[in-house]
C-alpha positions in Angstrom: -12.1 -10.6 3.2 -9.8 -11.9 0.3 -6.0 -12.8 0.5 -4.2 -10.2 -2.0 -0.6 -9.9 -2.5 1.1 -6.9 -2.1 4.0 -5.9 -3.8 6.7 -3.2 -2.8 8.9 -0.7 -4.9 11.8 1.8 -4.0 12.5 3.0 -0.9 9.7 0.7 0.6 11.6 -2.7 -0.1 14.2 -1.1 2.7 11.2 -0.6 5.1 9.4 -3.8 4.9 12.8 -6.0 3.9 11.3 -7.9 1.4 9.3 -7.0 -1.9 5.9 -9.1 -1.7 3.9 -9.8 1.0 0.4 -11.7 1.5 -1.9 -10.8 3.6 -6.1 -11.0 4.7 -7.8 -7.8 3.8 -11.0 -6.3 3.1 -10.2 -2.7 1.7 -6.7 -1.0 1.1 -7.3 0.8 4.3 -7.2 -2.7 6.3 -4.1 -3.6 4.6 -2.0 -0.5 5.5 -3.1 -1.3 9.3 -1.9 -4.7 8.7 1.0 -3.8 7.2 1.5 -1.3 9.9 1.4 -3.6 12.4 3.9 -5.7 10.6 6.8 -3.3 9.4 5.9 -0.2 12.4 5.3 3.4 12.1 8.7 3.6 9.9 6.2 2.4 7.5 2.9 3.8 8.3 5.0 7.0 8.2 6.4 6.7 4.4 2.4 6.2 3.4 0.4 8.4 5.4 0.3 11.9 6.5 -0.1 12.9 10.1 -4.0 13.4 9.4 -3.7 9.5 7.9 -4.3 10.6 4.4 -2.0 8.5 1.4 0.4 10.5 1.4 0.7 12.8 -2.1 4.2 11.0 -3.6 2.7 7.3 -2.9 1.2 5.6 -6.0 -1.2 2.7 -5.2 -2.8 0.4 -7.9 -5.0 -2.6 -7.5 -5.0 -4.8 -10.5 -2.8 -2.2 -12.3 -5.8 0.5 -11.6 -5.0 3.7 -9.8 -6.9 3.9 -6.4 -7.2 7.5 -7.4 -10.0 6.7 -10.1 -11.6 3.8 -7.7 -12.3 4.5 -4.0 -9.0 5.7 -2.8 -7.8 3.8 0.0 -11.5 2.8 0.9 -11.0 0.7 -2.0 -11.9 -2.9 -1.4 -10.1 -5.8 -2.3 -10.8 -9.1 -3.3 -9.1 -12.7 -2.9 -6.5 -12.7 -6.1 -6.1 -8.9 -5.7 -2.6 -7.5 -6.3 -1.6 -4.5 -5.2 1.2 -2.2 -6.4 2.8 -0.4 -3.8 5.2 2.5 -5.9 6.9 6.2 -4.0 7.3 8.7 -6.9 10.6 9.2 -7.8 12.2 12.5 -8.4 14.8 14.2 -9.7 16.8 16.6 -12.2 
């Protein structure tokens, strides 16, 4: 279990009410039930599908990596870690 920072973009700053956050984890997975229990299912909601999948329009990276190329949100983490929390933006 490392202490990582996380870092939040768009819409999420609203939900958490700040941008970065610290926390003790051992994969992504335990940090989104931390953060869970720290911002509610408001923000459990804006990352994960009703089935508790990422949801398709959030785009995680750990040390500027994509989760998508490492172990998804099985991904551990390490003390130092920082993760990039970033909702695709749309529009036309």
């Amino acid at each position: 279990m490392g202490r990582v920072k996380i870092t939040f973009y768009g819409a999420l700053v609203r939900v958490t009410g700040e941008k970065t956050v610290e926390i003790n984890c051992s994969t992504l997975r335990d940090a989104i039930d931390a953060l869970t229990a720290r911002y509610g299912v408001q923000f459990k909601n804006r990352i994960l599908d009703e089935k508790g999948k990422l949801r398709r329009f959030i785009n995680i990276y750990i040390n500027g990596k994509d989760i998508r190329f490492l172990n998804h949100i099985d991904t551990r983490l390490k003390d130092g870690d920082k993760v990039s929390v970033i909702p695709a933006v749309g529009g036309g």
